[in-house]
C-alpha positions in Angstrom: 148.0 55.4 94.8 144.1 55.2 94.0 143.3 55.4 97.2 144.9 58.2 98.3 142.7 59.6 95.2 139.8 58.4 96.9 140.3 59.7 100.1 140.3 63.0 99.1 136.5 63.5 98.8 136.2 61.3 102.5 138.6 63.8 104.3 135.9 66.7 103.2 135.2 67.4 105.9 133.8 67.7 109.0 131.7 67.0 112.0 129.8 69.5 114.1 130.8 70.2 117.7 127.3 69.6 119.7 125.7 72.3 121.9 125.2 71.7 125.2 121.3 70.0 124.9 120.7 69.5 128.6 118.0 70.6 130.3 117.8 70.7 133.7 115.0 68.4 135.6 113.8 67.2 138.8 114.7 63.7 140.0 112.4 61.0 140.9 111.8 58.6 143.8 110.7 55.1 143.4 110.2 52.1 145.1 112.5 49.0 144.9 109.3 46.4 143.6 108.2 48.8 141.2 111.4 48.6 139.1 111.5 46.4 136.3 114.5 44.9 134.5 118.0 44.6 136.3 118.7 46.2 139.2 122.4 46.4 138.9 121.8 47.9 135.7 119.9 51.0 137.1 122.2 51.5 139.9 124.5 53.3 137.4 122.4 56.2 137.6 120.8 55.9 140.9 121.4 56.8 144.4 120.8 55.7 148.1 118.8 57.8 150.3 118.0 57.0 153.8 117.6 53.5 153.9 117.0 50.6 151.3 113.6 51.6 151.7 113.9 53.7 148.6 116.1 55.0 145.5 116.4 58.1 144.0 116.8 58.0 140.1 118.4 60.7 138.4 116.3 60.6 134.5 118.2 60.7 131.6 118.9 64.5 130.1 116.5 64.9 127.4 118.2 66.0 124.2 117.0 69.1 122.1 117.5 68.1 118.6 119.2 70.7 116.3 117.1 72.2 113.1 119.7 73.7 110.6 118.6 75.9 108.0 119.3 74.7 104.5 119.8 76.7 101.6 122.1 74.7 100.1 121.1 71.7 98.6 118.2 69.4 97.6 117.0 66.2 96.3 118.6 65.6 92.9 121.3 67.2 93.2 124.2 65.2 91.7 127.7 66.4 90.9 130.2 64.7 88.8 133.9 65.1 88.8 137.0 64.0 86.9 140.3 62.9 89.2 143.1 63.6 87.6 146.8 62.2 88.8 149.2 65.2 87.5 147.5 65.4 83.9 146.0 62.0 83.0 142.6 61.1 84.6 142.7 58.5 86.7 138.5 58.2 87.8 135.6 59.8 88.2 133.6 60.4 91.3 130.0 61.5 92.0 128.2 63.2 94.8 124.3 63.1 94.9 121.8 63.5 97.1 119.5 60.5 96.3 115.9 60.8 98.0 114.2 61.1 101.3 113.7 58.3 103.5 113.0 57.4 107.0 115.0 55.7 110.2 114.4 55.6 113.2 111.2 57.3 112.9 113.0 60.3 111.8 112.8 61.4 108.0 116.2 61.6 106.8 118.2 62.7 103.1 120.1 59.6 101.9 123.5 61.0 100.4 125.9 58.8 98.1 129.3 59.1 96.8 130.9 56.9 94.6 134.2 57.0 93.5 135.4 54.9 89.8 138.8 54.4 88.3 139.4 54.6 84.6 141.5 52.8 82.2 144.6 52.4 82.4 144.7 52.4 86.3 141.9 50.1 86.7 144.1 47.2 85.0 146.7 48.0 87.7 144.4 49.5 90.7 140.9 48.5 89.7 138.4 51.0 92.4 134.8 51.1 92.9 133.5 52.6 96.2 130.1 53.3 97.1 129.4 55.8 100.6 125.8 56.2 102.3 125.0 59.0 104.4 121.8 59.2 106.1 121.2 62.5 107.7 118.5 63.7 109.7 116.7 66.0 107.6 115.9 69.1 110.2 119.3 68.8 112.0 121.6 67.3 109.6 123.5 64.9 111.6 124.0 61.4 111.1 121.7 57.9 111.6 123.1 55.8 109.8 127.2 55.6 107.6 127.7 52.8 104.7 130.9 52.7 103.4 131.6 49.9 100.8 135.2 50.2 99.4 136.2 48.0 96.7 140.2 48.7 96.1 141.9 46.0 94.4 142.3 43.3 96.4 140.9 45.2 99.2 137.6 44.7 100.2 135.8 46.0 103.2 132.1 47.2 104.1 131.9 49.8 107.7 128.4 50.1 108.7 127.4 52.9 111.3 124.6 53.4 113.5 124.5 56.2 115.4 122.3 57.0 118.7 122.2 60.4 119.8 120.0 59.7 123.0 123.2 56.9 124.2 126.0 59.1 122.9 126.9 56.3 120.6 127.9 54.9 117.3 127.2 51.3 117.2 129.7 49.8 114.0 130.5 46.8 112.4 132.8 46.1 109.4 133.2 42.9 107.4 136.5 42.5 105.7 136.5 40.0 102.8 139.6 38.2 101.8 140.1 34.0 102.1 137.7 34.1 104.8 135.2 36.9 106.3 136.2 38.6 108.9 133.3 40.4 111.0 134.0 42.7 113.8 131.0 44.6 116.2 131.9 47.4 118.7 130.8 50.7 120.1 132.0 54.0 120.5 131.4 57.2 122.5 130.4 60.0 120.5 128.7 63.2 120.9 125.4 63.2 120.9 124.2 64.4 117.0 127.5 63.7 115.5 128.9 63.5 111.7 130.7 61.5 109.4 132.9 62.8 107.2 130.0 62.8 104.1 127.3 64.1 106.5 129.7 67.0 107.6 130.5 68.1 104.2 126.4 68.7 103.6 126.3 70.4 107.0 129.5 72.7 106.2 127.6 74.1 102.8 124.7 75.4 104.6 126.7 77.8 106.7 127.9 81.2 105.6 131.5 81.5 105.3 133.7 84.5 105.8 137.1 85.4 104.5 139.6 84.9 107.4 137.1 82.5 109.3 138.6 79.4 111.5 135.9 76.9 111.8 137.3 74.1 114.7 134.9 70.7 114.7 134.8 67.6 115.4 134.8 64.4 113.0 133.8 60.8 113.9 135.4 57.9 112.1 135.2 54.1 112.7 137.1 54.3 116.1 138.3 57.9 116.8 137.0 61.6 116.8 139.0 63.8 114.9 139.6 67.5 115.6 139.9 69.8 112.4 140.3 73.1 111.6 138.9 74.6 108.4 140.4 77.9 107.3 138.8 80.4 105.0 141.5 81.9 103.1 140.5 84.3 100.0 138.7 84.1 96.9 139.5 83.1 93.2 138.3 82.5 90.4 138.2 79.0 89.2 138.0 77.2 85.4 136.2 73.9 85.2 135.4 71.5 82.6 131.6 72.8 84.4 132.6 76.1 84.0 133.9 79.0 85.7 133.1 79.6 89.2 133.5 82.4 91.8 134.9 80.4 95.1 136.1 80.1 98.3 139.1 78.9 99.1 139.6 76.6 102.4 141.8 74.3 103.6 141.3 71.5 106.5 143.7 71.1 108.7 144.4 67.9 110.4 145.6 67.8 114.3 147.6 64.8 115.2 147.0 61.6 113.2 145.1 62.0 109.4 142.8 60.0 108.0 145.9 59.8 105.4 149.4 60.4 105.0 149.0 63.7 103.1 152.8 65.3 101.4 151.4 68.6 101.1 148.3 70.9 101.9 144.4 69.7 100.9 143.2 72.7 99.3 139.5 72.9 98.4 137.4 75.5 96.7 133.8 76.0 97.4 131.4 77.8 95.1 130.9 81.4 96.7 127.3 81.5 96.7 124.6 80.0 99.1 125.2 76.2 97.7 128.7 76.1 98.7 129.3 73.1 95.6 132.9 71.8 95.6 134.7 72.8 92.1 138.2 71.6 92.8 140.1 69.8 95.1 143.7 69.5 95.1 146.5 67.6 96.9 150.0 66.3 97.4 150.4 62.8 98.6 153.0 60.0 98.6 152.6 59.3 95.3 152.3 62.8 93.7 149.5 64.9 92.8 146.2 64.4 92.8 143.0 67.2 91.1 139.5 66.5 92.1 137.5 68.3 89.3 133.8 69.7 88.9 132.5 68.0 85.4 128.9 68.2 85.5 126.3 69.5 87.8 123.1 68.2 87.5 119.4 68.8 89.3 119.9 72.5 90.7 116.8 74.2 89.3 118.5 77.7 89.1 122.0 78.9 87.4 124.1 79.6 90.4 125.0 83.1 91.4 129.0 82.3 91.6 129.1 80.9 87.1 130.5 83.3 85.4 130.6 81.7 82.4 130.1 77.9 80.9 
């Protein structure tokens, strides 16, 4: 049951759909001596002219990368929830946005998310996840993904590298149970893609309309998701934070979810220009599951959408 609970804050959300960053050059002649490395390597994006004299290599496509405005959040920032299973809480969960670093010679915000049960359910389900995100701090999109999910008896790490130049995510997970099981692969993705964490950030920095249909695209482990967020209206919501002003959305899920969902995933989104997640609601397998604002801490500035504390 817990971790459906938990998987409601990695279904939010999303993963931008990348522009078309081509440009356009001219190709390049060279001779066979002067290449260095394996030939049968660069014949994958050469081709013959003439004779064997010479080769003509078609360069790679440089890649733009994106700058996104953002209005939305900042270092500090850390919000705390309550998860509640009908009326009893069953965890708490966090969102933060830890510091900024650098990888890959690009500085990027490190963004966590942990996730906690509480007594009782921990002497039945005992969770305690941790989730890195590290974004690029101009365009938002993802380096690097560390997901570390401790779930019972259930114990697995997924570590994600992504490289936009190669269209790739470069993963390997280590499952832990008699023995360690360690598994490396690759897989195609569009160049400046998102996890599920790093898509969230991205979504808050965008306005959002009443009636909108936002389509996108979401990498995890070994498949790309399609989703559709809608904007529906606006409400008023009562937290243990406080009463908001918010948007309400829901993410719809196209063929196979990330989890067996019973009903809709209705989220509500602070109506202002930080876009901070007050509530969260569900229907799984096991009943119903309320994802609560509790605290909000590091925003300098009372937000426009409070109406009252």
């Amino acid at each position: 049951m817990f971790k459906s609970i938990v998987l409601l804050f990695y279904i939010l959300l999303f993963s931008i759909i990348s522009p078309d960053t081509t440009q356009n050059q001219d190709s390049t002649t060279i001779k066979p001596d002067s290449v260095s490395g394996s030939m049968d390597s660069l014949l994958a994006d050469t081709m013959i002219v003439d004779d064997s004299s010479s080769i003509t290599v078609k360069p790679k496509p440089e890649l733009v990368y994106p700058i996104v405005e953002n209005n939305a959040f900042q270092i500090g920032e850390k919000l705390t929830f309550k998860v509640r299973y009908g009326f009893v809480r069953a965890g708490t969960a966090t969102m933060s946005v830890l510091k900024e670093t650098e990888l890959n010679g690009h500085p990027v915000y490190q963004i966590q998310t942990t996730a906690e049960s509480v007594s009782p359910f921990s002497w039945v389900y005992k969770v305690d996840d941790v989730v890195n995100s590290f974004i690029d701090k101009n365009g938002l999109f993802s380096w690097r993904f560390e997901k570390k999910l401790r779930e019972g008896s259930y114990k697995i790490d997924l570590l994600v590298d992504y490289l936009p130049e190669d269209s790739l995510a470069k993963i390997h997970t280590i499952r832990y149970k008699d023995e360690i099981e360690e598994k490396h692969y690759d897989v195609k993705v569009p160049p400046f893609a998102m996890d599920v964490l790093a898509s969230f950030y991205y979504i808050r920095t965008k306005p959002l309309r009443i009636g909108d249909i936002i389509s996108i695209v979401n990498h995890d482990n070994k498949k790309v998701y399609n989703l559709e967020i809608h904007v529906y209206m606006r409400e008023e919501i009562d937290t243990a934070a406080g009463t908001f002003r918010c948007l309400r959305v829901e993410p719809l899920l196209k063929g196979e979810g990330i989890f067996k969902q019973k009903g809709r995933l209705l989220v509500w989104l602070t109506d202002d220009q930080y876009k901070i997640p007050v509530q969260m609601t569900s229907e799984v397998a096991v009943g119903h599951i309320t994802t609560e604002l509790e605290k909000i801490e590091g925003i300098k500035h009372k937000l426009p959408s409070l109406i009252s504390e």
